[in-house]
C-alpha positions as CSV (number, residue, x, y, z in Angstrom):
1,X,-33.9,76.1,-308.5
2,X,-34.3,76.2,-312.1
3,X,-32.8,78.7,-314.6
4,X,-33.5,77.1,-318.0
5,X,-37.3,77.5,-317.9
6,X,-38.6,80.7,-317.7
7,X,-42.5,80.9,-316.7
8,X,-44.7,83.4,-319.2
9,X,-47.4,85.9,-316.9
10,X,-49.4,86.3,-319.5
11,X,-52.0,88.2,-317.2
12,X,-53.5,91.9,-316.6
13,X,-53.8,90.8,-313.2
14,X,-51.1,92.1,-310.9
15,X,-52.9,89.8,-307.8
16,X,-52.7,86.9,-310.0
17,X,-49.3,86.9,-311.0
18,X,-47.4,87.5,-307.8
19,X,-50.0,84.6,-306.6
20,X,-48.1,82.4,-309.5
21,X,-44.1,83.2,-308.5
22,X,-44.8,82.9,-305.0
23,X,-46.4,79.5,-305.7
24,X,-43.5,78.3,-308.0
25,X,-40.6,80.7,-305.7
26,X,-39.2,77.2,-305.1
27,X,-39.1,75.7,-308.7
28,X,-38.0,78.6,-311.2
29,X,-36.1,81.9,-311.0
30,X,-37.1,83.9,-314.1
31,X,-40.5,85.0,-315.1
32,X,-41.5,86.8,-318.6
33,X,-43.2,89.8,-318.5
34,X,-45.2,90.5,-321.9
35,X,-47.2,93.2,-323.3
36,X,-50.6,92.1,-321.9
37,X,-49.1,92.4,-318.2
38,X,-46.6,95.6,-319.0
39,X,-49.4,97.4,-320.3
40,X,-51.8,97.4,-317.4
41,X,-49.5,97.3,-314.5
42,X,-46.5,98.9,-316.1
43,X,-43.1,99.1,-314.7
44,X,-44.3,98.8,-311.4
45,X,-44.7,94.6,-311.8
46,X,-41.0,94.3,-313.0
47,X,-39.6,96.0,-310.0
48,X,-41.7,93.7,-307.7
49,X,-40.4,90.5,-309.5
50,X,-37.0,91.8,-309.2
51,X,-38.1,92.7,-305.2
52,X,-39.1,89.4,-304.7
53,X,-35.8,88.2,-305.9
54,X,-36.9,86.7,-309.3
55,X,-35.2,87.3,-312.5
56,X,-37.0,89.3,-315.3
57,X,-37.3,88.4,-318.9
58,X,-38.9,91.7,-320.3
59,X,-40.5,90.5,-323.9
60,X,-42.0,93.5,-325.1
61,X,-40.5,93.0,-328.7
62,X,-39.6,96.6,-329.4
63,X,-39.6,97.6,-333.3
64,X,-39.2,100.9,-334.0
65,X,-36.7,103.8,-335.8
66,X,-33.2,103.4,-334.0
67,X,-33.4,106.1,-331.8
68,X,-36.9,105.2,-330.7
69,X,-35.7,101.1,-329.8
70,X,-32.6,102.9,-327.6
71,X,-34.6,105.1,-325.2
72,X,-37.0,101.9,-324.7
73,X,-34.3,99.8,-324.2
74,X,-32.9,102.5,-322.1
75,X,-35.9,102.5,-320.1
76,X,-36.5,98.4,-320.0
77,X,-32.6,98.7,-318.1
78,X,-33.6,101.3,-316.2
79,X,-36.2,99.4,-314.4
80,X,-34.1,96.5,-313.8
81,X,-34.8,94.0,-316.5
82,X,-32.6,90.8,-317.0
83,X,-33.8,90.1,-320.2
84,X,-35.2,92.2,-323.1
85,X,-35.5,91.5,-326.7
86,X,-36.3,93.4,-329.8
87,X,-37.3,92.4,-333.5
88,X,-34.1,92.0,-335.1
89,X,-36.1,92.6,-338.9
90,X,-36.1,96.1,-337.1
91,X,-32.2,96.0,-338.9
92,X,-28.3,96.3,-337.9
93,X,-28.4,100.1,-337.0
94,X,-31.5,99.5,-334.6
95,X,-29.9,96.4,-332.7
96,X,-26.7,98.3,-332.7
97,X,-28.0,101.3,-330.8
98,X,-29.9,99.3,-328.5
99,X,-27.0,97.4,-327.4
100,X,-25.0,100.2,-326.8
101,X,-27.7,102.5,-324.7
102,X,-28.2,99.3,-322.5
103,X,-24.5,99.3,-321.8
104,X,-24.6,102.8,-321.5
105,X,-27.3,102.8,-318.8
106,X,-25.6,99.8,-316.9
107,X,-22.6,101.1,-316.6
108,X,-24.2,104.6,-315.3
109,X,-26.4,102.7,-312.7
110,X,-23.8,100.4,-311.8
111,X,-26.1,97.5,-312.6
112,X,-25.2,94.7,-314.7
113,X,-26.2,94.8,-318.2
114,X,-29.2,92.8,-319.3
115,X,-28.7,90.3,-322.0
116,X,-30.3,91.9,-325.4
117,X,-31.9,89.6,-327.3
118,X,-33.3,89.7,-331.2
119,X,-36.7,88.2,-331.9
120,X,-36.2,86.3,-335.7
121,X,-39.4,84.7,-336.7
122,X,-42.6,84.0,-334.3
123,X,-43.6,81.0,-333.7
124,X,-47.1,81.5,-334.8
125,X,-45.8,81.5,-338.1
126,X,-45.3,78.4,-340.3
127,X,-43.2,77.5,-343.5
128,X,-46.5,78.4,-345.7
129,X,-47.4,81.4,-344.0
130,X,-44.1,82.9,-344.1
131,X,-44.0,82.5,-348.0
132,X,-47.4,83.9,-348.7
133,X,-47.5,86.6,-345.7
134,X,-44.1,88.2,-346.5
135,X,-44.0,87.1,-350.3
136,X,-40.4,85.5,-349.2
137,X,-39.1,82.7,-351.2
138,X,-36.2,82.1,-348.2
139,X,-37.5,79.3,-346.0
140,X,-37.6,79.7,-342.1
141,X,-34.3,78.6,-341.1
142,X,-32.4,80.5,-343.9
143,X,-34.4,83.8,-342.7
144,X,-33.9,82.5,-338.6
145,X,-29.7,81.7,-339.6
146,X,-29.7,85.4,-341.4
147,X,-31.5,87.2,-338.6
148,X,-29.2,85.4,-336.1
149,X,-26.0,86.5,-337.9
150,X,-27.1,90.0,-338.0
151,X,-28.1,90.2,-334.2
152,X,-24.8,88.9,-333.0
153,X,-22.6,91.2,-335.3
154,X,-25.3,93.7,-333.8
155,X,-23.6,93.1,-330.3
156,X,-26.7,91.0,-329.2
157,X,-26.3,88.2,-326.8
158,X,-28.6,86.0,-328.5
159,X,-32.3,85.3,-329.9
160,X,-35.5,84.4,-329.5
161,X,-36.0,81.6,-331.9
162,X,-38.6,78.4,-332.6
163,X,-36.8,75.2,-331.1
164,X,-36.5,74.0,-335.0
165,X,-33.9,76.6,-335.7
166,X,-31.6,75.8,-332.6
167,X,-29.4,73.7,-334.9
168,X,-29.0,76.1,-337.6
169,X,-27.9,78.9,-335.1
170,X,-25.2,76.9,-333.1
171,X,-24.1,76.0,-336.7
172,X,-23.7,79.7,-337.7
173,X,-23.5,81.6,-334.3
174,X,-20.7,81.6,-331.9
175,X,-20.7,79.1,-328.8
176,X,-21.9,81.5,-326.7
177,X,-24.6,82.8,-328.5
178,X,-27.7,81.9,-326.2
179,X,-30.7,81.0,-327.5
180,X,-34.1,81.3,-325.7
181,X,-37.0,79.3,-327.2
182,X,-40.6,79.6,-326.7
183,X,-43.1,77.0,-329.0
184,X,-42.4,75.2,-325.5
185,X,-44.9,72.6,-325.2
186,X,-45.0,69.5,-322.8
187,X,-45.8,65.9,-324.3
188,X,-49.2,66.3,-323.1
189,X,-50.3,70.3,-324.0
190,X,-52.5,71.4,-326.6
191,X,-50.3,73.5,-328.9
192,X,-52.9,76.0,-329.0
193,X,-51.2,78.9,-331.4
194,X,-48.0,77.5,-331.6
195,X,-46.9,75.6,-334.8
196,X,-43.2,75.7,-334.7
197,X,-42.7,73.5,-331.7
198,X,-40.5,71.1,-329.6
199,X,-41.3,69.3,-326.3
200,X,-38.7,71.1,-323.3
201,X,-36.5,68.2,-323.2
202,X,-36.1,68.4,-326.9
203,X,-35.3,72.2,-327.0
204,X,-32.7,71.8,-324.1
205,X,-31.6,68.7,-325.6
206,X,-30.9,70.8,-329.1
207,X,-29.4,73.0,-327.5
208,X,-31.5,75.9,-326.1
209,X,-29.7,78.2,-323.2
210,X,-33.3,78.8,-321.9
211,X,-37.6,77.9,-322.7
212,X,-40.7,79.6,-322.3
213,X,-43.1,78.1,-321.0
214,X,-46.8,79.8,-320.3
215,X,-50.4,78.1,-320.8
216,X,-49.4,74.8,-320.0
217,X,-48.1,76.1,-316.3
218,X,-50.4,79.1,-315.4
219,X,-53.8,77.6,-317.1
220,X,-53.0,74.6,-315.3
221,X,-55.1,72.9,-312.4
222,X,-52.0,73.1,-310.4
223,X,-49.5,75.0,-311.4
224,X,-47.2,74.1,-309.2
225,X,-47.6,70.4,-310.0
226,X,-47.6,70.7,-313.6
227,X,-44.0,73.0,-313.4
228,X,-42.8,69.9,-311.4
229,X,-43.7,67.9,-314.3
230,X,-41.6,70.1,-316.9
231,X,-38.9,70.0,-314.7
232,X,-39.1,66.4,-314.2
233,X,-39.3,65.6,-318.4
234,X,-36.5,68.2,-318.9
235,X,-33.9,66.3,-316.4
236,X,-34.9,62.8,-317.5
């Protein structure tokens, strides 16, 4: 069973997705849960993952005022998330709260506490359209390395981060510090919207705790098959 790749449900279709993890129940053990899925089922789909035995990567990206980020985190705890992250350009306060009402709401359930994660720059977003979208004259990795520093003096576990900035954050982030990368693509997938990208063998072999992976496994023929394949390139 795999822990390092964790398959995106990027669905509205409840059916659908529990059709998916009980297909790949054998390959993987964590699932992502986005906004398109959260939003029409709602909690409801998190708590069935978690049922079924399947660890939850909750990627709902929360960005709002401090006390706003805490209840949601509160709430994403609550339900029995693994995983959740929040935009670390949300600031230090923000990250700082929301690591301290997950630990608050662990330790009151008597669950353990899900790993908090900061989100530093999509990748959606190139070197260009970083420059002219946020008038920034940092590039990438300096705002990626910045981002990452503040989210582990934060208290974060880690980050979401493009697989081109895994260097730069083992460089400037404690050993621990884990790093989960979507821009996942196998040697054969169309990139579709993704420009920052590295093939999963190259983003474990940088140094990535965990991938993302979505299109290329649920738009699949056979998804099953084509998760064996990732699997397969990751432990060549």
């Amino acid at each position: 069973m795999d822990n390092r790749s964790i398959v995106a449900l990027d669905f509205d279709d409840a059916d659908q997705v529990i059709r998916i993890v009980n297909e790949l129940s054998d390959l993987v053990s964590w699932f992502k849960v986005g906004k398109q899925l959260f939003t029409s089922t709602g909690p409801r789909i998190v708590e069935q993952l978690r049922e079924a035995g399947k660890s939850v990567f909750l990627d709902l990206k929360f960005h709002d005022i401090p006390n706003t980020v805490a209840g949601a985190v509160a709430s994403a705890t609550a339900i029995g998330a693994n995983m959740i992250n929040i935009h670390a350009s949300g600031g230090l306060e923000m990250m700082k709260v929301a690591n301290q009402s997950a630990e608050e709401v662990s330790d009151r359930l008597g669950i353990p506490k899900p790993k908090l994660l900061g989100v530093t720059v999509l990748t959606s977003i190139d070197q260009s359209a970083f420059q002219n979208d946020f008038a920034s004259s940092r590039t990438i990795s300096d705002q990626v390395a910045y981002l990452s520093i503040c989210a582990q003096e934060a208290g974060l576990d880690g980050v979401v981060a493009s697989p081109l900035e895994i260097e730069i954050i083992r460089k400037k982030c404690e050993d621990q510090f884990w790093i989960v990368t979507p821009g996942v693509r196998p040697k054969s997938a169309s990139l579709g919207d993704q420009k920052r990208v590295m093939t999963p063998k190259e983003a474990i072999d940088a140094g990535a705790n965990q991938i993302v992976v979505g299109r290329p496994i649920t738009q699949a023929a056979d998804s099953y098959k084509a998760t064996k394949s990732i699997l397969a390139e990751i432990n060549e």
